[in-house]
C-alpha positions as CSV (number, residue, x, y, z in Angstrom):
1,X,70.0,8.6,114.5
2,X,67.4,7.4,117.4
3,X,65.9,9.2,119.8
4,X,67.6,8.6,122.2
5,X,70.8,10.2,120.5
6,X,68.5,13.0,119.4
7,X,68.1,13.9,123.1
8,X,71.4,13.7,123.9
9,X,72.6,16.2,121.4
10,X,70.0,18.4,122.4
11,X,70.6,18.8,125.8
12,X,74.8,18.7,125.2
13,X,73.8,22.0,123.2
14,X,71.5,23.4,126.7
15,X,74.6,23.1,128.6
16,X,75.7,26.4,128.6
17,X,72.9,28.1,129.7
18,X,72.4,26.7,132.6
19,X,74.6,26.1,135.8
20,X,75.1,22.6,136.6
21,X,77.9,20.4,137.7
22,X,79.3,19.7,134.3
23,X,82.3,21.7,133.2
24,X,80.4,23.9,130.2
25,X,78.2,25.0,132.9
26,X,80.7,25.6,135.7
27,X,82.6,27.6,132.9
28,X,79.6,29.4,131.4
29,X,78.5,30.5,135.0
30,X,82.1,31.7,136.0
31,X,82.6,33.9,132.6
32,X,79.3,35.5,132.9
33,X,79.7,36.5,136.4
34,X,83.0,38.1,135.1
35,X,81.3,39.6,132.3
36,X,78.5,41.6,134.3
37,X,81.1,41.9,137.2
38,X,83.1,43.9,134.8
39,X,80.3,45.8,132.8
40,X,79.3,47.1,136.4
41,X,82.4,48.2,137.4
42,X,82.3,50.1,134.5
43,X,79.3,51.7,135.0
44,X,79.7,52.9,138.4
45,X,83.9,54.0,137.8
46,X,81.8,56.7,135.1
47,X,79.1,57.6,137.2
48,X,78.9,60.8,138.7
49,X,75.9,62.0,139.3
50,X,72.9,60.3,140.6
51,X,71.1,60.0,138.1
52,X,72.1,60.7,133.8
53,X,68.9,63.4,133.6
54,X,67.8,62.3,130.4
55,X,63.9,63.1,130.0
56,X,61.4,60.2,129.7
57,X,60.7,59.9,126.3
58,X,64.2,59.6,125.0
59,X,65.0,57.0,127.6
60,X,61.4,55.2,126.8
61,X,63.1,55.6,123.1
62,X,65.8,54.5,123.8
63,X,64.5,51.1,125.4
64,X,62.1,50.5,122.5
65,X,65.3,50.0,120.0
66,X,66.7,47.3,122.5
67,X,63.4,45.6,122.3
68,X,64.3,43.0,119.8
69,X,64.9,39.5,119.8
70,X,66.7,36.9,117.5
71,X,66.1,33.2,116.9
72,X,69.5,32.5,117.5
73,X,70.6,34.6,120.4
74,X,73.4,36.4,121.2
75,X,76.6,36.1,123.2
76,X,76.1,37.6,126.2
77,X,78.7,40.3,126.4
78,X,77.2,41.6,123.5
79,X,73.9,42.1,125.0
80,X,75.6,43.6,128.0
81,X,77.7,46.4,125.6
82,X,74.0,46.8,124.2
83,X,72.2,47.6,127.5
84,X,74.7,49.9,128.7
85,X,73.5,52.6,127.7
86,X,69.6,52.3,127.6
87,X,69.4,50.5,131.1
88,X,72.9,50.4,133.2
89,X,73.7,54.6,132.7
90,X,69.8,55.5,132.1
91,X,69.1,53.8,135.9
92,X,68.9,56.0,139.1
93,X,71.5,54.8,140.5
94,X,70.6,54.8,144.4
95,X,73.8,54.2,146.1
96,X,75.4,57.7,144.8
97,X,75.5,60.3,148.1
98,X,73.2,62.7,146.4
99,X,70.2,60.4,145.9
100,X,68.1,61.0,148.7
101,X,64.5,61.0,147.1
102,X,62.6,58.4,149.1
103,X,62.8,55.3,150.9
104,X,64.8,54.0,148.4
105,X,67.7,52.5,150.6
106,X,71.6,51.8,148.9
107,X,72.5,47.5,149.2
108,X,74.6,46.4,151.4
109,X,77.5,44.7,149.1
110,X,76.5,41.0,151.2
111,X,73.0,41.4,150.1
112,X,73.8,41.8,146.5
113,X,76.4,39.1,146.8
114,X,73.3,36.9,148.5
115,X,70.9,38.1,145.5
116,X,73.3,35.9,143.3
117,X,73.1,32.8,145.4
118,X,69.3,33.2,145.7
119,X,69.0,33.8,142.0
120,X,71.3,30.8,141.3
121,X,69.8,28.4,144.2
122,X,66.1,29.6,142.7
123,X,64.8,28.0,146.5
124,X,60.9,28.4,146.0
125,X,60.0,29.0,149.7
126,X,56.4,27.2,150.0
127,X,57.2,24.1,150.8
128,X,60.1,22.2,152.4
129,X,60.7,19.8,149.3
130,X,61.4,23.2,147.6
131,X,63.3,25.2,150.0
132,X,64.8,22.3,152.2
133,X,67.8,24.0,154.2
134,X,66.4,27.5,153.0
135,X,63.4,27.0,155.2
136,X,65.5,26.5,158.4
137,X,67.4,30.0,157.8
138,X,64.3,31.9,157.8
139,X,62.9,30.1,160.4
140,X,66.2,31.5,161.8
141,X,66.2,34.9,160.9
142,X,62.4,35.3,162.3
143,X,63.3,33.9,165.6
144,X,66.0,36.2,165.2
145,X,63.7,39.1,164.6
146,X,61.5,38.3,167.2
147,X,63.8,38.0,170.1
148,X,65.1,41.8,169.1
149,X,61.7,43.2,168.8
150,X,61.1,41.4,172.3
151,X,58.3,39.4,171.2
152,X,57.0,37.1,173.3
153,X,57.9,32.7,172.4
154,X,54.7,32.6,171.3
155,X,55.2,34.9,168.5
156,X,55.9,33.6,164.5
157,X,56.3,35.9,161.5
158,X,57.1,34.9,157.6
159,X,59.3,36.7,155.2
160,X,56.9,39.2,152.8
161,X,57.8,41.6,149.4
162,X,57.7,44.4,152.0
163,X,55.2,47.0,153.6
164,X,52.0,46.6,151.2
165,X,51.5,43.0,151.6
166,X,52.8,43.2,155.2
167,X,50.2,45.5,156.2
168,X,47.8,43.6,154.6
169,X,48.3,40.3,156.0
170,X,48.3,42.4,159.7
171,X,44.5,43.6,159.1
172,X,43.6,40.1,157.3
173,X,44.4,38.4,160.0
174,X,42.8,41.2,162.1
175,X,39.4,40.9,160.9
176,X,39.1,37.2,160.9
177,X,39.9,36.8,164.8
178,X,37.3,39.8,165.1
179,X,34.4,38.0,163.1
180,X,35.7,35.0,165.3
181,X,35.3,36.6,168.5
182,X,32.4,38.8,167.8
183,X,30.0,36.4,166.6
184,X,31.6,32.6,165.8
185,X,32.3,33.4,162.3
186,X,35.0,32.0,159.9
187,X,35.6,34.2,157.2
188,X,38.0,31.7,155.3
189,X,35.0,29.3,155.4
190,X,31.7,31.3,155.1
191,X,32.9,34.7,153.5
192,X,31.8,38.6,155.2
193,X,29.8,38.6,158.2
194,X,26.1,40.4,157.5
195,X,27.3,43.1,159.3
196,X,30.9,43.4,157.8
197,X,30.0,47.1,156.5
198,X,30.2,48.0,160.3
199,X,33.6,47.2,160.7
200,X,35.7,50.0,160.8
201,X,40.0,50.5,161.2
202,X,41.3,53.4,162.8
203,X,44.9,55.0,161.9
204,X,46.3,58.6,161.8
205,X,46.2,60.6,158.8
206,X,49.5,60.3,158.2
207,X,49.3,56.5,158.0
208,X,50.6,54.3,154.9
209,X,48.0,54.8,151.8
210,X,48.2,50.5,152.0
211,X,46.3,50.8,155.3
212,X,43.2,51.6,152.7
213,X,43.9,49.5,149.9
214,X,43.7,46.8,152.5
215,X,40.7,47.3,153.6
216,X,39.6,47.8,149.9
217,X,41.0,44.8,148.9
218,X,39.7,42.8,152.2
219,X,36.0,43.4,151.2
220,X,35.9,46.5,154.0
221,X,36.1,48.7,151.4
222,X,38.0,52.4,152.2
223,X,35.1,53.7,154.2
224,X,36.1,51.3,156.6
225,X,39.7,53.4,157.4
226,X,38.8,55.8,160.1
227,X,41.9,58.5,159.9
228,X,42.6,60.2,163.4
229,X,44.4,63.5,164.0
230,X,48.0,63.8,164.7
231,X,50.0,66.4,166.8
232,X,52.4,69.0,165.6
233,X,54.9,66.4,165.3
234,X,52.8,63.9,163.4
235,X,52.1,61.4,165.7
236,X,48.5,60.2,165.9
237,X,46.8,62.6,169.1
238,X,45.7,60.1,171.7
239,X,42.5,62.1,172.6
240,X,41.3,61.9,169.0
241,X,41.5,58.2,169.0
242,X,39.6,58.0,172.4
243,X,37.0,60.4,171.5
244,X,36.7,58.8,167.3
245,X,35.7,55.6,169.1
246,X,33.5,56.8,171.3
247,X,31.6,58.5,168.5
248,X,31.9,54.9,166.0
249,X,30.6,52.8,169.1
250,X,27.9,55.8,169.4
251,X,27.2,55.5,165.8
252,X,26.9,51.3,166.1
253,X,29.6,50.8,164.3
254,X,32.9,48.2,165.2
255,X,35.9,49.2,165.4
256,X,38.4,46.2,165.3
257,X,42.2,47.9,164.7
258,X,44.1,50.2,165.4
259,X,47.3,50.8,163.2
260,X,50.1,52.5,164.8
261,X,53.1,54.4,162.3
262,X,56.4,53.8,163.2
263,X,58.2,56.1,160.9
264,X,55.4,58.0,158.9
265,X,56.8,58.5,155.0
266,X,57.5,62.0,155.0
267,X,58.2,62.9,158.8
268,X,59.4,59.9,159.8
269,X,57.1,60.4,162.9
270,X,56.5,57.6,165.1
271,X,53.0,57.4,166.8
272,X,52.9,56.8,170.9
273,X,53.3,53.3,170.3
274,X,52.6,52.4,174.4
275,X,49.6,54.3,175.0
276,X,48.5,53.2,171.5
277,X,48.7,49.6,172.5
278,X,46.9,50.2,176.2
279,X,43.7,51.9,174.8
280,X,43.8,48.7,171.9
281,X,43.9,46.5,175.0
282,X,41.2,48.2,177.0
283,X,38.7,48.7,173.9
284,X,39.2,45.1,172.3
285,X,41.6,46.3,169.6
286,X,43.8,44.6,167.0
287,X,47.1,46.8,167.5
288,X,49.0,46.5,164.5
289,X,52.7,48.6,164.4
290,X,52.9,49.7,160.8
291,X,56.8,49.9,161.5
292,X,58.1,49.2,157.5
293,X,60.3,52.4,157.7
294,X,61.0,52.8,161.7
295,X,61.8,49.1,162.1
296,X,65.4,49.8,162.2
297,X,66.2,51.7,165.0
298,X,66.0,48.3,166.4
299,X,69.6,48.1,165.7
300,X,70.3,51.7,166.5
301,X,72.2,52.5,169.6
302,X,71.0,55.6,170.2
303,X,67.3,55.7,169.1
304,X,66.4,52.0,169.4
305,X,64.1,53.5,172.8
306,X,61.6,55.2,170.4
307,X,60.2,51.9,170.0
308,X,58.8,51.2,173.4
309,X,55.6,49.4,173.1
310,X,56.6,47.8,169.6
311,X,56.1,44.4,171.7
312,X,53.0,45.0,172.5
313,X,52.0,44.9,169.0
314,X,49.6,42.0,167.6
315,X,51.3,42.5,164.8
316,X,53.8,44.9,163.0
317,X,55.1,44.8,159.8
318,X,59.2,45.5,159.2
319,X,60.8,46.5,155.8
320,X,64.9,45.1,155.3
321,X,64.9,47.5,151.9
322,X,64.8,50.8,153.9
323,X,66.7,51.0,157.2
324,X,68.4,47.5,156.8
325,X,70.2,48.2,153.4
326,X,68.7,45.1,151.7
327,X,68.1,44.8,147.6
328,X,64.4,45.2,147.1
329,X,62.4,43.5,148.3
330,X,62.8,41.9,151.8
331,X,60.3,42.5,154.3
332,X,58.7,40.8,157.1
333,X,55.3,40.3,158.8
334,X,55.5,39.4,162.4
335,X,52.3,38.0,164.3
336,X,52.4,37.6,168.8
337,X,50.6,34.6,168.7
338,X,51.1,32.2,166.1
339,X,47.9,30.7,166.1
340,X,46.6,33.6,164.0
341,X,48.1,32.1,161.4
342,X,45.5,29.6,161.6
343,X,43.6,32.1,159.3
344,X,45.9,32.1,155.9
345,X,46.3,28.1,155.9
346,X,45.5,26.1,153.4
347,X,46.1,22.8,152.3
348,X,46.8,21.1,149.0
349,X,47.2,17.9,148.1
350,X,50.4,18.4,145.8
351,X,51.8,20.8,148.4
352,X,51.6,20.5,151.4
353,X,49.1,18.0,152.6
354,X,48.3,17.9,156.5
355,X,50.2,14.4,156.8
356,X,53.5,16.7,156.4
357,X,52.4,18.8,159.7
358,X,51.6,15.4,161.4
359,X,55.0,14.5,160.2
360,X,56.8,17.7,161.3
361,X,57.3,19.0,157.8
362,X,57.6,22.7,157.7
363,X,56.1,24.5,154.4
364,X,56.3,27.9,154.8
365,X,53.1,28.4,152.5
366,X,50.6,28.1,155.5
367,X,52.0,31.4,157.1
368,X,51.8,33.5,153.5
369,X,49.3,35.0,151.0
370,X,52.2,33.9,148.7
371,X,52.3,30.7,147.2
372,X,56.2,30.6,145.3
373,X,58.6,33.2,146.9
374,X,62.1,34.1,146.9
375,X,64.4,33.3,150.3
376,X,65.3,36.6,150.4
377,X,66.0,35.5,154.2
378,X,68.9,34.6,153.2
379,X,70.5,38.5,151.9
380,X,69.4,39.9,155.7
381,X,71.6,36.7,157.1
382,X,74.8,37.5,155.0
383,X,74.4,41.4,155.8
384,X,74.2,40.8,159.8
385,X,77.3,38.2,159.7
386,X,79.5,40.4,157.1
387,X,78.6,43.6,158.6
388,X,77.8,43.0,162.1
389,X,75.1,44.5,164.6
390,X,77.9,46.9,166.4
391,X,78.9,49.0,162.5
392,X,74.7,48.4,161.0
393,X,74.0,50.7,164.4
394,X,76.4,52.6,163.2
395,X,75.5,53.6,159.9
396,X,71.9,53.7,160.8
397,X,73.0,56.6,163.9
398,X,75.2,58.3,161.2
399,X,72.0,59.1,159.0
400,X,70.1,60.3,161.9
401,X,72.9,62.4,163.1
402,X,73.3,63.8,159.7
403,X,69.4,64.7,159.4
404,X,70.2,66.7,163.0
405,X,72.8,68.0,161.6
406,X,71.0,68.9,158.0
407,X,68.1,70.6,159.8
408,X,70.0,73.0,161.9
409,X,72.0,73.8,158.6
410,X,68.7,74.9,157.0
411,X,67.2,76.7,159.8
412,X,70.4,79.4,159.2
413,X,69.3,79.7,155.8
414,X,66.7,82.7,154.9
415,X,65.4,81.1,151.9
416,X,64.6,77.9,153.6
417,X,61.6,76.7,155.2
418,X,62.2,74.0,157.2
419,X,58.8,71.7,158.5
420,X,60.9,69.2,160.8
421,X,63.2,71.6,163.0
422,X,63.6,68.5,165.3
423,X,63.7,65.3,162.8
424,X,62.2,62.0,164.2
425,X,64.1,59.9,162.3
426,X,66.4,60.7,159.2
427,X,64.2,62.4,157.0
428,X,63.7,66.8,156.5
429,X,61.3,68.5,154.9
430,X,61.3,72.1,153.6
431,X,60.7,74.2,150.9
432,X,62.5,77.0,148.6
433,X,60.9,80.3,149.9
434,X,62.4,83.5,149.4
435,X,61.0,86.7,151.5
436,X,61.0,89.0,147.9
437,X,59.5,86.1,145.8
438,X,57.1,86.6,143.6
439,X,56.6,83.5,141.4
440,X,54.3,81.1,142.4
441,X,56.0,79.0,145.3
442,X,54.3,75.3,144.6
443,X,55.2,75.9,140.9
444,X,58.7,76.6,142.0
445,X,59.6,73.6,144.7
446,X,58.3,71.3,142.2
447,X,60.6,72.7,139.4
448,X,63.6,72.4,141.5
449,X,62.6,68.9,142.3
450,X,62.6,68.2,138.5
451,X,65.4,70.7,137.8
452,X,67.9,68.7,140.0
453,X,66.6,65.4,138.2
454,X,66.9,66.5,135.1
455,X,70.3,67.7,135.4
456,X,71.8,65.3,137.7
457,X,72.5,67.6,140.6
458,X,70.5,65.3,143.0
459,X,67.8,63.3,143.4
460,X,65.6,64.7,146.2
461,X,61.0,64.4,146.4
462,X,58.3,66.3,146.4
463,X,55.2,66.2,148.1
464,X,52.3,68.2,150.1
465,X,52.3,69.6,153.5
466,X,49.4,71.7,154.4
467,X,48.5,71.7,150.7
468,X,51.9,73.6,150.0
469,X,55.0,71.7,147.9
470,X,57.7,70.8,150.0
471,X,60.8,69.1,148.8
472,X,62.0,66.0,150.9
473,X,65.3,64.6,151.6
474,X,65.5,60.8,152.7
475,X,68.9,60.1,154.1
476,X,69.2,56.9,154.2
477,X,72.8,56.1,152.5
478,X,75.5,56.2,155.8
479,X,78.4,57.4,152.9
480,X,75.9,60.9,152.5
481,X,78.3,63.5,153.9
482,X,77.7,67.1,155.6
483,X,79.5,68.4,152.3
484,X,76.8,66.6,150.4
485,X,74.2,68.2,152.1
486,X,76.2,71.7,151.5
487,X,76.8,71.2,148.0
488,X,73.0,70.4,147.1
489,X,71.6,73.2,149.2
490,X,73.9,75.8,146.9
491,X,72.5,73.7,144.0
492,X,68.6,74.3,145.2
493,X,70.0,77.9,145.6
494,X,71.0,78.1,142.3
495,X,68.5,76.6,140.5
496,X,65.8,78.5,142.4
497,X,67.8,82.1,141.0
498,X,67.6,80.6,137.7
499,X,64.0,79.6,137.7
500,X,62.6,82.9,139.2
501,X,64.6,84.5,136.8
502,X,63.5,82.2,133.8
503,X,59.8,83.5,134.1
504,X,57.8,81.0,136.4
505,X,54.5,81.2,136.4
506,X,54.0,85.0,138.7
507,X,51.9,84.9,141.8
């Protein structure tokens, strides 16, 4: 047999595994689609509670005797009827009306449809030869996004993973046009300025944990993060931030940012985003709008006004996984004047050389800290033509109505302590607090929270308020109904009894 036959056999016996435009692979593609179309459907018909409450180890058990590998392979509905149990039922499954833990948003049924095509298309969104039309629908979808935040022409933004690396490219690009300005310095070129350990960031104390790890990770270090007060609603207090910079400028230090939260994690708060951007102007500030969560009351009808002064941002930095319904991860970083981009560009031969620019060639990879990436443009563009800006409004109003609605329901109840009488957005925190209790009250939130887990009543999260545990409930899904709410609350109730009546630790 030659060679050439060799090769020929060889990849005749490839052809099912991958799709191309020969039958075996048309018919391969089609049948497997079925296959996990069906084991889904399957999965979800049987699934009634959010979660199967199975405790880590068995689960990590579980997993390890999947964990195995043949040389020859298996069919692939095999492998699903394998996986059923250890992954499929042992997943939280997020779209259930009880799971309400964090931002942790249900998909919209056109953005799981669009993770397919992307998956299938594999567009790698660097450069044009790899992305060709894919390019043109995010350039698209950020013109798009621009013209609804109200961002100026000038303005340019790039599709990210989300809020971490959003955030980070906002202060990147933050200290570079500093150093720039400050003292002719190009930190792509020449590294940290001499007097880089001066530089300092100012945001609330309620800010995003990545506003640190950027700095860390930027050379700043987290000494550079500078957190100011907030209110009694959790907005960042506007006299602290005047007199904090009078004190760094005092001290010699430069401050060069200012980030704004536009939908804090727990509260949902959402810092005075106008006044924010004035004292910015006045004091020579980067003003980046940390909006990841609070990003999408742009397409609310009732609430899209608490984002005044979200144009005047630099930057800002918008999550499609949370309010938007998207898979994870879709996210976008938005810059107002496009020349900052100047900062992350890089050229490479093999990639995209500066004759493509000359030649009007648009590689995405000069606007990015990543090289290959996903379009996930492409799930946010099939999710606002399916669904439509009129019914997203509409579901994102519902939630917000429902945590109205969820807070005055637990301000009638005299075992609850509620933190957010009047919520900001769609989030409430409270806690389990008896007036007779005498068990020890951190010990007992956080056993509820794992209780509920545990036992599939509902998937709600923990965390610290004051240096108390409080339980949270993020209600993001729009299918979350006031009987939801009412049946979890007689669950907490429940569980509580049990608990205090189990012997807790005793105060």
């Amino acid at each position: 047999m030659t060679t050439s036959m060799m090769l020929k056999d060889k990849k005749t016996a490839f052809d099912s595994f991958f799709l191309h435009q020969g039958k075996e692979g048309l018919t391969a593609f089609e049948k497997g689609l079925e296959q996990v179309s069906r084991k889904l459907k399957e999965v979800y018909a049987d699934t009634e509670r959010p979660f199967i409450g199975k405790p880590p180890a068995s689960i990590e058990k579980e997993i390890a005797g999947i964990m195995n590998f043949s040389a020859d392979g298996r069919p692939i509905q095999e492998v699903l009827d394998e996986l059923d149990g250890p992954i499929l039922k042992n997943s939280l499954h997020i779209s259930h009306e009880k799971s309400m833990a964090h931002l942790h948003c249900p998909p919209l049924l056109p953005g799981i449809i669009g993770e397919c095509i992307i998956g299938t298309l594999n567009q790698s969104m660097d450069s044009w030869d790899q992305s060709t039309a894919a390019t043109y629908v995010e350039e698209g979808m950020v013109k798009w996004l621009k013209e609804t935040a109200g961002y100026p022409e000038t303005s340019d933004g790039v599709f990210t993973s989300g809020g971490t690396q959003s955030n980070y490219m906002g202060l990147l690009l933050a200290r570079d046009s500093f150093c720039h300005i400050q003292w002719n310095h190009n930190v792509q070129k020449q590294g940290l300025p001499a007097d880089f350990h001066r530089l300092r960031i100012l945001c609330s104390e309620e800010a995003h944990f990545t506003v640190k790890k950027s700095a860390s990770q930027l050379g700043l270090g987290e000494q550079a993060v500078i957190r100011v007060k907030t209110d009694e609603h959790h907005r960042m207090c506007l006299n602290d931030v005047q007199s904090t910079l009078d004190r760094l400028k005092e001290d010699g230090m430069l401050p060069f940012a200012l980030v704004a939260t536009c939908g804090t994690t727990d509260f949902g708060s959402i810092d005075p985003l106008p006044e924010l951007a004035s004292i910015s102007k006045e004091n020579g500030l980067w003003f980046h709008v940390d909006a990841a969560f609070g990003g999408g009351l742009l397409l609310s009808h009732s609430h899209s006004n608490k984002l005044e002064g979200l144009e005047k941002a630099d930057s800002m930095t918008i999550d499609f996984h949370k309010l938007f319904y998207q898979p994870v991860s879709c996210g976008a970083f938005m810059v107002k004047d496009r020349r900052h981009f100047r900062c992350l560009s890089h050229h490479a031969d093999y990639l995209n050389p500066v004759k493509d620019e000359d030649d009007g060639i648009v590689n995405l990879v000069t606007k990015s800290t990543s090289t290959t990436r996903r379009f996930d443009a492409l799930k946010l563009y099939l999710s606002l033509k399916t669904v439509g800006t009129e019914t997203f409004g509409n579901m994102i109003d519902h939630t917000i109505e429902l945590a109205r609605y969820t807070a005055e329901y637990l301000t009638g109840l005299e075992t609850i302590e509620l933190k957010n009488i009047h919520p900001e957005i769609n989030t409430i925190i409270f806690r389990y607090q008896p007036s007779d209790c005498s068990t020890d009250l951190d010990e007992l939130n956080r056993a509820i929270q794992q209780s509920l887990l545990h036992e599939g009543k509902g998937v709600i999260a923990k965390t610290t308020v004051d240096g108390s545990t409080f339980l949270k409930l993020t209600l993001l899904n729009p299918r979350t109904s006031e009987k939801d709410i009412h049946e979890l609350m007689d669950e907490i109730e429940k569980t509580a009894t049990q608990l205090m009546n189990g012997g807790l630790a005793r105060v």
